[in-house]
C-alpha positions as CSV (number, residue, x, y, z in Angstrom):
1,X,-16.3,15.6,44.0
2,X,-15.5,12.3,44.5
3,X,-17.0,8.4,43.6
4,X,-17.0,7.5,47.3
5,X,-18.9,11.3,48.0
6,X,-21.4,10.6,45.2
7,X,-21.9,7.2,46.3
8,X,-22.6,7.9,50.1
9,X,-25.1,10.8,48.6
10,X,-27.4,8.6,46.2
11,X,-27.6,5.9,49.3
12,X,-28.7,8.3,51.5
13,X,-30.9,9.9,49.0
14,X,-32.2,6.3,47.8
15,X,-33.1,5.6,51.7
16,X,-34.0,9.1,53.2
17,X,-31.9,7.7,55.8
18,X,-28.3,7.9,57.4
19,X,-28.7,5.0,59.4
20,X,-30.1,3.1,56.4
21,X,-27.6,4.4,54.1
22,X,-24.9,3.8,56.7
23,X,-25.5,-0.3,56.7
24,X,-25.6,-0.6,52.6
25,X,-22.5,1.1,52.6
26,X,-21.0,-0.3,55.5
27,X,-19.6,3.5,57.1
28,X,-20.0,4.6,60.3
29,X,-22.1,7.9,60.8
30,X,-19.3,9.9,61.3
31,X,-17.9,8.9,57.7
32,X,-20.9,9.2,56.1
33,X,-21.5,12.6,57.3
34,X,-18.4,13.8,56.5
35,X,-18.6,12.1,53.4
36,X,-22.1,14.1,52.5
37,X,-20.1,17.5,54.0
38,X,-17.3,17.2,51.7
39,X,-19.5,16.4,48.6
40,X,-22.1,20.0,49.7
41,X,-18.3,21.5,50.5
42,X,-16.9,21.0,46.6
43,X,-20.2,21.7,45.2
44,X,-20.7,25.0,47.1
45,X,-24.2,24.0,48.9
46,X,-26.9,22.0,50.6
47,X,-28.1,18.5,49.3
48,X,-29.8,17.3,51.8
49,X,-31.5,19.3,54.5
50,X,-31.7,16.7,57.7
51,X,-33.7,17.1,61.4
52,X,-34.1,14.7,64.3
53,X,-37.0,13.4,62.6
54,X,-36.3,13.3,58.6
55,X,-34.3,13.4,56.0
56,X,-35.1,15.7,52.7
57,X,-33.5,16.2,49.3
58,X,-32.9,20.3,48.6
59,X,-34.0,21.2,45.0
60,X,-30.2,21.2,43.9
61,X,-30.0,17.6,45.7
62,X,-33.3,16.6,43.5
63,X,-31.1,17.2,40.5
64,X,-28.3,15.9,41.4
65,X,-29.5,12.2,41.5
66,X,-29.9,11.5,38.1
67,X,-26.4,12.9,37.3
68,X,-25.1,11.2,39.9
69,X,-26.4,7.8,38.4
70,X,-25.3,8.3,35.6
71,X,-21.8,9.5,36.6
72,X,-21.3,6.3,38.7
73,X,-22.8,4.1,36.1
74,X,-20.1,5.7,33.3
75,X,-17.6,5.2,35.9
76,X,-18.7,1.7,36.9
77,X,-18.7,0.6,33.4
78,X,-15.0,2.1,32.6
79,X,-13.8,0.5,35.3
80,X,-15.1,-3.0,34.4
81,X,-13.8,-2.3,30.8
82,X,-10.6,-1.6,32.1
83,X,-10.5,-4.5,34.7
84,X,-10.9,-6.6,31.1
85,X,-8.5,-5.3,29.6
86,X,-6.1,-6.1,32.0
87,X,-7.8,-9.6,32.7
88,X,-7.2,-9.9,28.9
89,X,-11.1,-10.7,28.5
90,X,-11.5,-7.8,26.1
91,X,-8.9,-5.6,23.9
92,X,-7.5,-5.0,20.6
93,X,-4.2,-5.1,19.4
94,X,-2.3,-4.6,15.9
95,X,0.7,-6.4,14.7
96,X,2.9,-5.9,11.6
97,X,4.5,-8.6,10.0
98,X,6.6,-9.5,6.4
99,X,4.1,-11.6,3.8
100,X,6.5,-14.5,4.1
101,X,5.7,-14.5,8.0
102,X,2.5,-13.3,8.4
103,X,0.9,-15.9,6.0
104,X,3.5,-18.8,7.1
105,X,4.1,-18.8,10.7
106,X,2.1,-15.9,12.2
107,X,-1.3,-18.4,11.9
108,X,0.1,-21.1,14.2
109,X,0.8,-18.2,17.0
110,X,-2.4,-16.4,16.1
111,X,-4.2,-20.0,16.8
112,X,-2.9,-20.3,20.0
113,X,-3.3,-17.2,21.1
114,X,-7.0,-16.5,20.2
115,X,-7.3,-20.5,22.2
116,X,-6.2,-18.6,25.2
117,X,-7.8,-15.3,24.8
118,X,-10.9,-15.6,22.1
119,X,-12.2,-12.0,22.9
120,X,-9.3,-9.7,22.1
121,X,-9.5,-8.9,18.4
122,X,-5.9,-8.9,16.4
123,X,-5.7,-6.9,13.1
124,X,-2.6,-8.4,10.8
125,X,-0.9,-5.7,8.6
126,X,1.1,-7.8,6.2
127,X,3.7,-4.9,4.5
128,X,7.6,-5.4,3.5
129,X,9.9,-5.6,6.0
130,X,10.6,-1.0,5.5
131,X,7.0,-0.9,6.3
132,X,6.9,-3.5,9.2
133,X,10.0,-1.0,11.1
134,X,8.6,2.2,9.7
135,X,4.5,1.0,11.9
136,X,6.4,0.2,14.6
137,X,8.5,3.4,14.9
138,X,5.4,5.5,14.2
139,X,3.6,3.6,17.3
140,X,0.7,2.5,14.4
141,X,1.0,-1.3,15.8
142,X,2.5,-2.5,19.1
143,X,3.9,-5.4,17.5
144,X,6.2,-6.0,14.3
145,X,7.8,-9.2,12.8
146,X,10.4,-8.0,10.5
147,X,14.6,-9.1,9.9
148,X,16.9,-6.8,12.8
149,X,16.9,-3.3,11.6
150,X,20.3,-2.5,10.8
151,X,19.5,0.5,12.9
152,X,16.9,-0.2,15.8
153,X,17.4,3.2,17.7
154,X,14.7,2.8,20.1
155,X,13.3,-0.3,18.9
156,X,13.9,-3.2,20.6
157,X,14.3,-6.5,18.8
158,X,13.8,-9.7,20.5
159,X,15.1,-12.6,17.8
160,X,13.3,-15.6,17.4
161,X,15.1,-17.3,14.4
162,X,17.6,-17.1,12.0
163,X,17.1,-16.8,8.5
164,X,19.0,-18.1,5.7
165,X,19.0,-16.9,2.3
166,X,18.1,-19.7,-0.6
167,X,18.6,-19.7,-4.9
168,X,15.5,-19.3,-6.8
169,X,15.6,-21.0,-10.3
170,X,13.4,-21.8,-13.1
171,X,12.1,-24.9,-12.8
172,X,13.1,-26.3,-15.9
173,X,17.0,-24.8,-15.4
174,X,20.0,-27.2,-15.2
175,X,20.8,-25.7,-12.1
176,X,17.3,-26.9,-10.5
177,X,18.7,-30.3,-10.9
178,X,21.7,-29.8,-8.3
179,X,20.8,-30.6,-4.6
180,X,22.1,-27.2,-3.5
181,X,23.9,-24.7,-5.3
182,X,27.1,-21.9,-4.5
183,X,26.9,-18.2,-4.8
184,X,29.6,-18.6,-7.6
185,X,27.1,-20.5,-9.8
186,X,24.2,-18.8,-9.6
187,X,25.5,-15.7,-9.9
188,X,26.9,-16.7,-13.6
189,X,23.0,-16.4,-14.5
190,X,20.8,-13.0,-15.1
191,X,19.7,-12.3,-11.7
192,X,16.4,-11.0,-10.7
193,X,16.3,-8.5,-7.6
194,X,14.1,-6.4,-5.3
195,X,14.4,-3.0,-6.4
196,X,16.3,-0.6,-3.5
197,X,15.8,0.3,-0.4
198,X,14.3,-3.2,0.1
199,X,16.9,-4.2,2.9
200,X,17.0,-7.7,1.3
201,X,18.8,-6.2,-1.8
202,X,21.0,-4.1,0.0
203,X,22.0,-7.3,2.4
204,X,22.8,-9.5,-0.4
205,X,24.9,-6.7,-1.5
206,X,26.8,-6.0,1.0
207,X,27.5,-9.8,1.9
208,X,28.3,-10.4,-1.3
209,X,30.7,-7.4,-2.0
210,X,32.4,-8.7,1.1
211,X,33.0,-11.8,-0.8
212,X,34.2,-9.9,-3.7
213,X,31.0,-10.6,-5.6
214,X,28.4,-8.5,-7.1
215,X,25.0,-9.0,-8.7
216,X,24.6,-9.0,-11.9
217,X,21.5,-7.9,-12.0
218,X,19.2,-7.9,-15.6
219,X,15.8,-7.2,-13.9
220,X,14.1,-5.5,-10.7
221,X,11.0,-5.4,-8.9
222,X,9.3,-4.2,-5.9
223,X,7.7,-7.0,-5.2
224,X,8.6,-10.8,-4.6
225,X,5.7,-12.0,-6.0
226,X,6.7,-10.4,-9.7
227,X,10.7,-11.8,-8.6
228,X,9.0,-15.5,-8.5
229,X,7.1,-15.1,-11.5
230,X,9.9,-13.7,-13.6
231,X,12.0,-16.6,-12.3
232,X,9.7,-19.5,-13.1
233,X,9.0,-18.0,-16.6
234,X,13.1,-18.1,-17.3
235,X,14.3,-14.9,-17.4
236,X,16.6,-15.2,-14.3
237,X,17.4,-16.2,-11.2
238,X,17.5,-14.7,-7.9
239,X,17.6,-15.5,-4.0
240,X,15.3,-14.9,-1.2
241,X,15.0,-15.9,2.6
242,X,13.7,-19.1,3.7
243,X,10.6,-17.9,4.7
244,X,9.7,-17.0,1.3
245,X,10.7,-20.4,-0.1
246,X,6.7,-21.5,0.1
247,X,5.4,-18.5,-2.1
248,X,8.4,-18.8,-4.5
249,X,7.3,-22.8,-5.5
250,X,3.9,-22.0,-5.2
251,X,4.9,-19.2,-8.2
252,X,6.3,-22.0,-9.7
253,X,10.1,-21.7,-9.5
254,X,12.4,-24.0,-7.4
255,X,14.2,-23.4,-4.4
256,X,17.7,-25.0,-3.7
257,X,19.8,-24.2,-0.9
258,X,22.4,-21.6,-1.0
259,X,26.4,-21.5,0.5
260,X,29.8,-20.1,0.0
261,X,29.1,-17.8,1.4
262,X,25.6,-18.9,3.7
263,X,23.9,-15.5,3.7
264,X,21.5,-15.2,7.1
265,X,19.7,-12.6,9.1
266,X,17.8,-12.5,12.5
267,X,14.0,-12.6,12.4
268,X,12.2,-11.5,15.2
269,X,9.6,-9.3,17.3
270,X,10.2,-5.2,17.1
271,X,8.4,-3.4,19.6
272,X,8.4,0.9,21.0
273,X,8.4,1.2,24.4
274,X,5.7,0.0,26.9
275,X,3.0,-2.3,25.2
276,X,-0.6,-3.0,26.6
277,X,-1.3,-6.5,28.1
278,X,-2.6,-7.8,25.3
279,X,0.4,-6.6,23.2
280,X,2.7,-8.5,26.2
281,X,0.5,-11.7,26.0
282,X,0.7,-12.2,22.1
283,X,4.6,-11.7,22.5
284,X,4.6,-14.3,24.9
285,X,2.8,-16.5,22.9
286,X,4.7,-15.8,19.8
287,X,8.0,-16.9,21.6
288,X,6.6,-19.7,23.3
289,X,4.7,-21.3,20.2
290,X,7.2,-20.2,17.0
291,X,9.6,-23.0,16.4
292,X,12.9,-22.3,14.6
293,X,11.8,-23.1,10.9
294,X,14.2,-26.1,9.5
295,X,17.2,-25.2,7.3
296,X,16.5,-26.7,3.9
């Protein structure tokens, strides 16, 4: 059974006529009759009994109309729901993005994107950067923000910026006086750090141990809100990316630019496999609207 069967069958039931039916639907009689055969064919008997004179519905063709309607009015509606989904005049996506990015620089793209198209519906999942891979990997959002997985398997990771790594001191520190500041010097001080498997910690390390350097580490936490606060009460220092400068003052400590070495690491979009158009538009707007964020 077929949309094209069903559709010559209620036009011809509609009409109680071929010839009728034949001009709404813009078929020839041959087509339309053989359209009407096929349909009795799959079904396994008469709709329609026809003579010179008239045209009748059998009693299995009476009950076939209303199931008919509805079946082509399910199917008309699907289709137009797809057709907007593709059109981008309807949908729904999910994207997963780091704090630091989602309430920073996601906005901007988010405002241009809902300019463009104001009926698809974006849910923001702010998580750490594990999370960010870990909702992409497991296909719960098309679309994460996150530094490049030392591992991307079958990610792919389309960079956007890079992003250096800066000091976090107590406001009232000696050291927040100094227009930027080496790893050598702040590392002489109690440093605060993310708690492992936080890929930021194990970075730092292993740049660091490249250096010959280690932390020395007199607190952890898993979160950088707690890292800011213990830093602006005193009881360390520590170092974040860039994109987390904002939330860091905003906790009160200062941010100073770090070198010797300069410790950086690629932002960017990670997405599995084949995403929907909506998922392909907001990439596109991402990359066209997201400026590299200034060194400090």
């Amino acid at each position: 059974m077929t949309v094209k069967q069903l559709r010559a069958f209620l036009a011809v039931a509609r009409t109680l006529s071929f010839t009728q039916a034949c001009e709404h639907l813009h078929l020839s009689q041959p087509a339309l009759s053989l359209a009407i055969k096929g349909l009795e064919e799959s079904l396994g008997g008469r709709l329609l009994t026809r003579s010179t004179r008239s045209v009748r519905l059998t009693p299995e063709g009476e009950s076939l109309v209303p199931l008919a309607k509805q079946l082509l009015a399910e199917w008309d509606n699907t289709e137009e729901l797809m057709r907007q989904r593709f059109t981008l005049q309807m949908g729904r996506l999910g994207v997963a993005a780091m704090p630091s990015f989602a309430g920073n620089l996601l906005p901007p793209a988010l405002m241009a994107f809902r300019s463009r198209y104001p009926r698809i519906n974006v849910t923001v999942h702010d998580v750490i950067n594990e999370q960010v891979i870990e909702m992409v990997r497991n296909r719960q959002v098309e679309l994460g923000i996150a530094f490049e997985p030392e591992a991307s398997g079958s990610l792919a990771f389309t960079p956007l910026f890079r992003d250096r790594f800066v000091a976090v001191v107590p406001p009232e520190s000696l050291l927040a006086s100094h227009p930027r500041l080496s790893w050598a010097t702040l590392l002489t001080r109690d440093f605060i750090a993310l708690q492992r498997p936080s890929m930021v910690r194990r970075l730092l390390e292993q740049q660091l141990s490249a250096e010959g350097m280690r932390l020395p580490t007199a607190f952890e936490s898993h979160q950088l809100a707690t890292v800011g606060r213990m830093v602006a009460s005193g009881l360390g220092v520590s170092a974040v990316p860039s994109l987390c400068r904002r939330q860091m003052e905003e906790l009160g400590a200062r941010c100073l630019p770090l070198e010797g070495p300069v410790i950086e690491r690629a932002v960017g979009i990670l997405v599995q496999g084949e995403l929907s158009t909506a998922a392909l538009a907001l990439r596109e707007v991402i990359l066209d609207t997201l400026g590299t964020p200034s060194e400090p």
